[in-house]
N, C-alpha and C positions, 0 to 999 in steps of 0.2 A: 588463386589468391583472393580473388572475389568473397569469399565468408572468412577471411580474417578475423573480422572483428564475430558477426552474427553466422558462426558456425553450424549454432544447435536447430535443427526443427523439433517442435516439437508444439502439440498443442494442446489447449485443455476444455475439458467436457462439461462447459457450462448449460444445465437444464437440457442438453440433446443438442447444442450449438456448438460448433468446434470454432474454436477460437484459438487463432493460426499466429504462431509465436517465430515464425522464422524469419519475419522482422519486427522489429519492437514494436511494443504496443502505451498506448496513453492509457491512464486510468484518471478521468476526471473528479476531484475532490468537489463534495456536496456535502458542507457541515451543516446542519440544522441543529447544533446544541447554541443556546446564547454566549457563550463564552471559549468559542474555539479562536487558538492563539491570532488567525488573520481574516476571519472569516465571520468570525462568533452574530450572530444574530442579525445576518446579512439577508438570511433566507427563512421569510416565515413565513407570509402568505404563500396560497397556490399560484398566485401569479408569476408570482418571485420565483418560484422555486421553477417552473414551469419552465420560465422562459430562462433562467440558468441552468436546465439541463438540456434546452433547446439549442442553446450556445455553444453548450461543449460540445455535443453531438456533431453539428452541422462544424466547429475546429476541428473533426477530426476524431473525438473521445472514442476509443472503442470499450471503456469499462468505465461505468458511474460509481463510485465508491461515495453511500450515504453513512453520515459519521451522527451518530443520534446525543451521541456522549462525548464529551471533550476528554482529551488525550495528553493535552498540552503539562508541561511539568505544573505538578503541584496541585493538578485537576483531583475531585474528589470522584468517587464512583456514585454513579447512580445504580438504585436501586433498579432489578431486571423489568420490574411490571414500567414504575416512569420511563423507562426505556422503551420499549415498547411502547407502549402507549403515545411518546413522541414518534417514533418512529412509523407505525400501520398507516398514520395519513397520508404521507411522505409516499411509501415505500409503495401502496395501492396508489396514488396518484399516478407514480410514475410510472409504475404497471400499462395502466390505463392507455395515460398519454402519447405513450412509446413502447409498443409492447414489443418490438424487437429490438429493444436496448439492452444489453447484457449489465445486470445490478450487481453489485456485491455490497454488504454489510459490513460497516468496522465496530465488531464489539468481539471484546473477552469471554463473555459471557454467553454459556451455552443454551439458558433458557430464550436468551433472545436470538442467537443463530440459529434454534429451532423453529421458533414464533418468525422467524425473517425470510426464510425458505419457504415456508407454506403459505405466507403471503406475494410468494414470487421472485422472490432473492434468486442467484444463481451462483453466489460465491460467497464465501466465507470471511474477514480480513481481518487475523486477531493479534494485537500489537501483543500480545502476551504469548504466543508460542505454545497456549496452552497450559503456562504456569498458575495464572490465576483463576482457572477454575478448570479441576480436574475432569471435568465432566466431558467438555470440550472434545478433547479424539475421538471418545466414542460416539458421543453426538456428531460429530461430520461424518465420521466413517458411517454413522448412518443413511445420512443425509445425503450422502453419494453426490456432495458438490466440492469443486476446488476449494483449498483452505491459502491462506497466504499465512506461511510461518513467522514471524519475526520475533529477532531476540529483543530482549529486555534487563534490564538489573533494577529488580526493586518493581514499584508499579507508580503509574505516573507522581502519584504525589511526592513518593522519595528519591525518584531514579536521577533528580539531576543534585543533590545532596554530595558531592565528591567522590562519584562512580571513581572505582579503585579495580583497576587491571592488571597483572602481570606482562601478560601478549592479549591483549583487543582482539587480534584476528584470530591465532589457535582459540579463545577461552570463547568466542563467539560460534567457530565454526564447531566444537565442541558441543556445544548447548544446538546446534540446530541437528546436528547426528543424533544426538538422544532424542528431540524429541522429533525426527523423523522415523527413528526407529519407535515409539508409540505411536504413529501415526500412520503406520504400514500395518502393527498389529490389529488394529481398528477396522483396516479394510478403507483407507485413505488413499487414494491412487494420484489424483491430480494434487501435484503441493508445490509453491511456489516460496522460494525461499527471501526474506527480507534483511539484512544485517542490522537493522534499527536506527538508522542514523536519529542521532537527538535522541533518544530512550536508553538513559544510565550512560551516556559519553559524554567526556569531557572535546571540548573544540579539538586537540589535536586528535582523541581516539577517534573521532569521524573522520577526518583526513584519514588516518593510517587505514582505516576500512574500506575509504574510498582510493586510494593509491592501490590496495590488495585485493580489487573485488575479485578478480579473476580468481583467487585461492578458492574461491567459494564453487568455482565451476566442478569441482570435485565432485561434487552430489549430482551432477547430473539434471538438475532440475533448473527450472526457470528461476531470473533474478529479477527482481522487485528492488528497485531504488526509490524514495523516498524523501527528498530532501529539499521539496518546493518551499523558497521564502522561512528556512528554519533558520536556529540559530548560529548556525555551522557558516551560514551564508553571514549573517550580520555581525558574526563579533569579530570575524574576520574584518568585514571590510569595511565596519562601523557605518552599517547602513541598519534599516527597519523593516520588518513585515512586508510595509506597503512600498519600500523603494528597493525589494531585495531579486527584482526578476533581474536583471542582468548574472548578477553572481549566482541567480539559481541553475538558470540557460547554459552558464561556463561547467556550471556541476554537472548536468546533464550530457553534454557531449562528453566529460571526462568520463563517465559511468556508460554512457552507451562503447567507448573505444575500448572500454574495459569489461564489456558484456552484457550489460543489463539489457533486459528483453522487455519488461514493463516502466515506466515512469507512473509516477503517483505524483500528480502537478494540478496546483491552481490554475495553469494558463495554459490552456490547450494549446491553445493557436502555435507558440512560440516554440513547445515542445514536439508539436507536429514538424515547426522545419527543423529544428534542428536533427531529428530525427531524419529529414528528408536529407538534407544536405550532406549527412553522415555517411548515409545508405549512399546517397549516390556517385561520394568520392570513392566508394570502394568498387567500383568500377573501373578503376583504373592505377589500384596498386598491382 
């Protein structure tokens, strides 16, 4: 009765590191674009940036996910070269600093997940699933590094415009079948799957994803939750960005009881226990 909840092992091949999934894992968020929704231009010197990936590591972080481009609804894209270009100082700093940190990059964009690997990346993290730039699959399946799948409807700047769904969960798990299946023809082996929470849902389609994530364990593959301090937390409870960690924390244990293996959190420290306290009550179902 002990893997109830965390049944699967299963781990992924970051740069020659295996990265052991048969208890959930943190992935700490490092926004460096000026205008990310909670975050936006917190971290711009190397000090800054230094001693908040020092932070997270020493809470617990087992995966630093650097975000160069904002995400948030209604964000514009930046062009791939200003992308880069933000991102090499960042991403070789932290090389540097902490060279046994396992990195992942959050961009769409396939010129910059190639340009982000060869500066030392070791994972891929593309809110677009691969839709907005077709290039993408076969650039990773290059790149022979984990990819994180996640769905989307629209791209950020229209996806929160009155997302329109029949069934949220079939039309989601749908979209990550196709594009797992381009994603195995590529020669893509490690793939972690996201449901998107906040990209193209409305407040209850998040719930309804989050009450069903188990549907998702069908694929067989790792789940990625994602829902630190979004809006899913405050419009619910009529809180903000900056007062939204309690309601994020209650999300988290509901998504780890329901399977997820990674979290994608501002606040390590919090999503280390409850991850702790989780694991360790199933000791005694």
């Amino acid at each position: 009765m002990k893997d109830k909840v965390f049944y699967r092992t299963k781990t992924l091949n970051a740069g020659g590191r295996l990265l052991d999934l048969s208890e959930p894992k943190v992935m700490g968020i490092l926004n460096i674009s000026p205008d990310s929704f909670f975050d936006g231009g917190l971290y711009h010197s190397e000090k800054q940036i230094v001693e908040r990936v020092r932070q997270m590591l020493s809470e617990g972080a087992d995966i630093i996910d650097i975000g160069a481009s904002s995400t948030r609804p209604g964000a514009s894209t930046l062009k791939a070269r200003e992308e880069i270009e933000r991102l090499a100082p960042v991403l070789n700093l932290i090389a540097k600093e902490f060279p046994q940190a396992i990195i992942s990059v959050d961009t769409y964009q396939a010129e910059v997940a190639h340009a982000a690997v060869q500066m030392g990346a070791h994972m891929i993290n593309d809110i677009s699933g691969g839709t907005l730039d077709a290039k993408m699959p076969a650039t990773v399946g290059k790149l022979k590094v984990p990819y994180i799948l996640m769905h989307i409807k629209g791209n950020p700047k229209t996806m929160q415009q009155n997302p329109v769904y029949d069934d949220v969960v079939k039309e989601v798990r749908l979209f990550l079948s196709i594009q797992i299946e381009k994603l195995l023809e590529q020669g893509v082996n490690d793939i972690v799957l996201d449901p998107g929470f906040g990209f193209g849902k409305s407040l209850e389609h998040n719930y309804q994803l989050l009450a069903k994530l188990e549907h998702f364990k069908i694929f067989n593959k790792p789940l990625l939750v994602g829902v630190s301090r979004k809006s899913m937390v405050n419009k619910l409870l009529n809180t903000n960005p900056k007062t939204a960690l309690n309601g994020t924390t209650a999300l988290h244990v509901l998504a780890l009881e329901r399977g997820a293996d990674i979290l994608r959190v501002h606040d390590v420290k919090e999503a280390r226990e409850a991850i702790k306290i989780l694991t360790f009550t199933q000791n005694f179902v």
